[in-house]
C-alpha positions in Angstrom: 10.0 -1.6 19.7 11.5 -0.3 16.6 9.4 -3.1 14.6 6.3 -2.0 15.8 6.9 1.8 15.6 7.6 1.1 11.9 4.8 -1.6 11.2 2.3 0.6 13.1 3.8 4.1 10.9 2.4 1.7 7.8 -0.6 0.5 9.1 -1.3 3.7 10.1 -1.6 5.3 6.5 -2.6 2.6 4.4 -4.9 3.0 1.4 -8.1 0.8 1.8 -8.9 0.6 -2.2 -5.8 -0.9 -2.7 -5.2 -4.3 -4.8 -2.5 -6.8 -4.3 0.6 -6.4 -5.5 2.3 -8.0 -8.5 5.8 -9.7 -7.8 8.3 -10.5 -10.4 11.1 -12.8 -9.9 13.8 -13.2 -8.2 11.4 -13.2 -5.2 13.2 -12.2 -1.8 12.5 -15.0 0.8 11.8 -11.8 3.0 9.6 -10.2 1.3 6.0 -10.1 3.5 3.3 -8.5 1.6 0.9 -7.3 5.3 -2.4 -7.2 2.9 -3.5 -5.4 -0.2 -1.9 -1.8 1.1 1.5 -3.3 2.4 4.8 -4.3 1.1 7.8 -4.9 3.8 11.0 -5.9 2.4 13.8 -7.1 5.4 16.5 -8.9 2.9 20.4 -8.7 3.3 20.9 -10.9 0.2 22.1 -8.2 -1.8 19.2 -9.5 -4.4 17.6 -7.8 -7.5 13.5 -7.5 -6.9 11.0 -6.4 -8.8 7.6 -5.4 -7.8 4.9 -4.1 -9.0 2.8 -1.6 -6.9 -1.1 -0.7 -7.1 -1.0 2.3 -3.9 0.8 0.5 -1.8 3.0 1.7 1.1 6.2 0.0 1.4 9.3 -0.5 3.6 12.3 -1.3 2.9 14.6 -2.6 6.0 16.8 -4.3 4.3 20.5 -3.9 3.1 22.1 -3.7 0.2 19.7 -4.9 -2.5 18.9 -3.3 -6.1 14.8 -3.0 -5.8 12.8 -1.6 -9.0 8.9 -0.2 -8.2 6.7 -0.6 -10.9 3.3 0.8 -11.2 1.9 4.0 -8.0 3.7 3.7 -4.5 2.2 5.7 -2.2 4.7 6.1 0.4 7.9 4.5 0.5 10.4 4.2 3.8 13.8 3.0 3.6 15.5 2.0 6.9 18.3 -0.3 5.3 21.3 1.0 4.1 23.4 0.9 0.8 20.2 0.3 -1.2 19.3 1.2 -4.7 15.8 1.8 -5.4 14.3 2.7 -8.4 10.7 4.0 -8.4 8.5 4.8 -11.2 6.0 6.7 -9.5 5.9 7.6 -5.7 4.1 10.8 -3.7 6.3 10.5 -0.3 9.8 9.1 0.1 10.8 8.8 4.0 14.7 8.0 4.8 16.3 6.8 8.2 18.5 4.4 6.6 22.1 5.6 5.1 24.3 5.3 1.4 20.9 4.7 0.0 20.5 5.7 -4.0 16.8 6.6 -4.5 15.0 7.6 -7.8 11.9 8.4 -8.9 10.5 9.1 -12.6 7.1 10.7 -11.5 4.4 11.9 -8.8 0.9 12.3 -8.5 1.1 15.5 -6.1 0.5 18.8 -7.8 4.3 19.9 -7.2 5.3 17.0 -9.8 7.8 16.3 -6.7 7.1 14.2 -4.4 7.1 14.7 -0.5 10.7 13.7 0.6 12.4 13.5 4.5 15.8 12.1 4.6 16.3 11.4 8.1 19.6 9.6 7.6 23.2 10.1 5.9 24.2 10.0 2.7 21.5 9.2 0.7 21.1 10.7 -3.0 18.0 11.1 -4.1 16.5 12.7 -7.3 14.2 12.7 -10.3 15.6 10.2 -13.0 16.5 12.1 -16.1 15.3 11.5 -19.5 18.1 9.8 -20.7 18.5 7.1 -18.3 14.7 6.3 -18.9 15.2 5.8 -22.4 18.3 3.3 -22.0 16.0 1.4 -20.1 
């Protein structure tokens, strides 16, 4: 039930004008890309991916991996615990997973923040500073 609560929560508020996504290796054995507007990554491998989003949504559900966002993800939901998640540019971050490390670098919305509901415990989430960025 939990499956389909959280498929249909993507499904639900997909962009249509979407293109595919760009993977970069290592790719995750479960990683399903739904179509053009949906990334779903369910991976306990403790792996390193690297994707690279054109307004997709994506869900995380795994544990314990080190995932890097490249390009505009729309809305991002993380139900695993003890990721870290790096994300260039995002507009809503949702959180029911816990010890997750989230950051962002930028935001379309007007409040240069994006919308963000942590649902679950101990997760750290902020704005990557300027120095970090550059060491890059």
């Amino acid at each position: 039930m939990k499956k389909i609560l959280i498929i249909s929560f993507i499904v639900g508020t997909l962009n249509t004008n979407a293109t595919p996504p760009k993977l970069t290796a290592p790719i995750s054995k479960n990683l399903v890309t739904l179509d053009e507007n949906a990334i779903i990554i369910n991976d306990n491998e403790e792996l390193e991916l690297n994707i690279v989003a054109d307004n997709q949504d994506i869900l995380i559900a795994g544990n314990n991996n080190m995932i890097n966002i490249e390009g505009l993800c729309k809305k991002i939901l993380i139900t695993g615990k003890g990721n870290d998640v790096n994300i260039k540019s995002v507009d809503e971050i949702h959180i029911k997973g816990n010890n997750n490390f989230v950051s962002w670098e930028s935001t379309s919305n007007s409040t240069q923040k994006p919308l963000i509901k942590d649902l679950g415990g101990y997760n750290n989430i902020g704005k990557r500073s300027a120095d970090i960025q550059q060491k890059q």
